[in-house]
C-alpha positions, 0 to 999 in steps of 0.5 A: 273116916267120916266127917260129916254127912249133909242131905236135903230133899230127902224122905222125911228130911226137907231142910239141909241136915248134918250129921257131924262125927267132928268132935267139940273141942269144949267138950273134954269127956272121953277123950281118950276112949271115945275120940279118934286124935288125928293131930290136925284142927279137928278130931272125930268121933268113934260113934254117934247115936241117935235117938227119937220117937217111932217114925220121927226119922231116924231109919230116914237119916241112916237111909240117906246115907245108904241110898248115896252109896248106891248111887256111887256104886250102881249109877253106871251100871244102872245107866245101861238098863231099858230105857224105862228103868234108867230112874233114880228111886229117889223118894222126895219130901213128898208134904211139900209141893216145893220139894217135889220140884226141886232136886235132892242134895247129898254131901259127905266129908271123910279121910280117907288115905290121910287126905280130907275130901268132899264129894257130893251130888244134887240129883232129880229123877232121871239126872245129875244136876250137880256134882263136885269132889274138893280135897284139902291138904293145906286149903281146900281145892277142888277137883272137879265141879258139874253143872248138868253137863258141863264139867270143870277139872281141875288140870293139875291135880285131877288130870286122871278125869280129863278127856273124860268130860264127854263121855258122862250121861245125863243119868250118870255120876262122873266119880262112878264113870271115872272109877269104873274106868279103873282112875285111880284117885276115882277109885280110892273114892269109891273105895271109901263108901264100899268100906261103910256097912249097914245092918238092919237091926231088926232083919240077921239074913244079911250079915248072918251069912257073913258071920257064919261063913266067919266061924268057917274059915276063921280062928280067930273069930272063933275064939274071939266069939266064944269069949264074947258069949262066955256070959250067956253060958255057950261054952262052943260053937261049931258050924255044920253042913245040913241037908235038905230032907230028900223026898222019897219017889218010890214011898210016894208012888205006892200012895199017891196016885196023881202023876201031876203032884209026883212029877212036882215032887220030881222036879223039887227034888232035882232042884234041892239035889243041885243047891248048896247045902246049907250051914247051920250052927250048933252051941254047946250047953253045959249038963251038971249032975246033981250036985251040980258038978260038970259032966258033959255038954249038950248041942242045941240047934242054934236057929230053934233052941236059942233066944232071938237075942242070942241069936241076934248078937252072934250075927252082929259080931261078924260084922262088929269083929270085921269093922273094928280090925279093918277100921270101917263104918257100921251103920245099924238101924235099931241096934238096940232090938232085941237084946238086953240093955247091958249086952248092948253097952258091953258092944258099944264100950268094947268099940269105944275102949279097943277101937285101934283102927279108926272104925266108927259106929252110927247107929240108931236106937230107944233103949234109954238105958244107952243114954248116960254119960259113961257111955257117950259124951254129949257130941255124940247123941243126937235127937231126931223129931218131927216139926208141924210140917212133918218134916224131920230135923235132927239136933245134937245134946251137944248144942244145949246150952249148958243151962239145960244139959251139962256133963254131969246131968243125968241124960236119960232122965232129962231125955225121959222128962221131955228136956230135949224133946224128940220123944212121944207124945200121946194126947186126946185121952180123953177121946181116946177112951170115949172111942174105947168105953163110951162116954162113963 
């Protein structure tokens, strides 16, 4: 589960910025849907939205988060590549000449095996300028702590890293070396960040396998997808193998003379004949007659006779149904793109109210209809804008005071009429339809 998640120096983020799952004690909203009560001093949240105008940083944030798990993943593979490509793909707050000098900061918390750690890096373009990894059980220790290359263990409770000091590149984490030497408390780090996903919102072409590939092999996603899309009037699914068109040599020989174009057609013919077919899905519409009673079902190419939005939400429940039994964390990028306000709602409350695996959800959206108190507490919504520096800062409804935002205020309208900023802003009207019309 996480915690908390702190980056600097980072895109659009210059400033140190948290992310906090930690749910506020004075806040009692919820509590038995929307908080995850693991009976110690903190409670954490089942998901965090954030929200803000177009190009303020919300992608940024969820990026940053993204670009550290690849870095846990892929350095010591990355490591072993030509001289020239061994660069992070690190991109700075570049409207500051500071921040280029200076290094980047990434800190995330989590629970993971019921034990709390915190494991973080600072990184320049082509090496690790610090890294730590701290757990606590009564107080917290660390395990390990980097400074470029020296490195202190802690012996008694980290001694799987010792003799290990030696072996680290410059360009190298120490957690992912460790890990890939199969260290067991390395690895169950490591294990934690493959268990947080990503979707882009916008893009179904990842996870679009997976769920289709889920409808295959899997019953009880089935039917769990078909209850799912009963609203939408699909009374089944099925999923099929579909050919690629093969070209006919022998037609084309009568009518084409050029030996180029016809050893071309050869050549895609062979290459189609040795690909994997590929998996198309079909639903089942309901026909009625004319008094409007049921008579059969109809098949409908799923990628050209559905809507996007349709489409969009089938692809999502694989990864929905995979993050709530297994109790991961999905992170969406424009969760709310495409789809109509209360399919969206209907997602977000099903994760909050069955939710018996500790998943979490973060995800970033402009759907307004999403912003109320039924729907989220007030720690759970976070705003993102742009200062007059054209760095990104991100805050949380949480921390206004209660003269400005209280349980009972209507969150959407206050967010709508500019109370807790973050939203656009268009001025020079007037230059705007000079340009436009000329000056009338």
């Amino acid at each position: 589960m996480l915690i908390e998640f702190n980056i600097e120096n980072f895109l659009s983020f210059k400033d140190f910025t948290t992310l906090s799952m930690v749910a506020s004690k004075p806040f009692k909203e919820h509590m038995e849907s929307h908080v995850i009560s693991l009976g110690t001093s903190i409670d954490l949240l089942k998901s965090a939205v954030i929200y803000g105008n177009n190009a303020s940083g919300k992608s940024n944030l969820l990026e940053a988060l993204g670009f550290m798990k690849a870095m846990v993943l892929n350095s010591f593979r990355d490591a072993l590549l030509e001289e020239n490509e061994k660069r992070f793909p690190l991109e700075k707050f570049a409207l500051n000449t500071q921040s280029l000098k200076d290094s980047s900061f990434f800190e995330v918390s989590f629970i993971q095996n019921k034990v709390k750690y915190r494991y973080g890096f600072e990184i320049d373009y082509n090496l690790v300028v610090a890294e730590w990894l701290f757990h606590s059980t009564t107080k917290e220790v660390y395990l390990f702590k980097r400074n470029r290359q020296e490195i202190e263990i802690n012996k008694s409770a980290f001694n799987e890293a010792l003799g290990k000091e030696e072996d680290i590149k410059e360009n190298v984490l120490f957690l992912s070396l460790l890990a890939t030497l199969g260290k067991p408390l390395s690895t169950q780090i490591v294990e934690w960040f493959k268990k947080v996903n990503f979707i882009n919102g916008n893009h179904d072409l990842g996870h679009k396998l997976y769920t289709i590939e889920r409808l295959k092999s899997d019953k009880t996603f089935l039917g769990w997808v078909l209850r799912f899309l009963r609203e939408l009037e699909i009374s089944n699914i099925s999923t099929i193998e579909e050919d690629f068109s093969e070209i006919n040599i022998e037609n084309l020989k009568e009518k084409e003379k050029d030996e180029e174009i016809l050893n071309l057609l050869t050549s895609i013919n062979k290459i189609q004949s040795r690909q994997r077919k590929r998996d198309q899905i079909v639903t089942f519409h309901r026909i009625y007659d004319e008094n409007n009673i049921l008579v059969d079902t109809i098949p409908f190419n799923f990628d050209t006779q559905e809507s996007e939005g349709t489409k969009k939400l089938l692809y999502l429940l694989g990864p929905w149904f995979d993050t709530l039994q297994n109790g991961k964390i999905l992170v969406i990028d424009e969760l709310d793109s495409r789809l109509h306000s209360q399919l969206t709602l209907r997602l977000i409350d099903f994760f909050h109210q069955f939710n018996f695996s500790n998943a979490q959800l973060v995800f970033a959206a402009h759907d307004v209809a999403l912003l109320n108190k039924e729907t989220f507490r007030r720690d759970q919504i976070w705003f993102v804008e742009k200062n007059q520096f054209g760095a990104s800062e991100l805050y949380s409804l949480g921390g206004f005071k209660t003269d400005t935002v209280r349980n009972k205020s209507a969150f959407d309208k206050n967010y709508l009429e500019g109370k807790f900023g973050a939203i656009p802003y268009f001025g020079h009207e007037k230059e705007l339809i000079e340009t436009l019309y000329g000056k009338r």
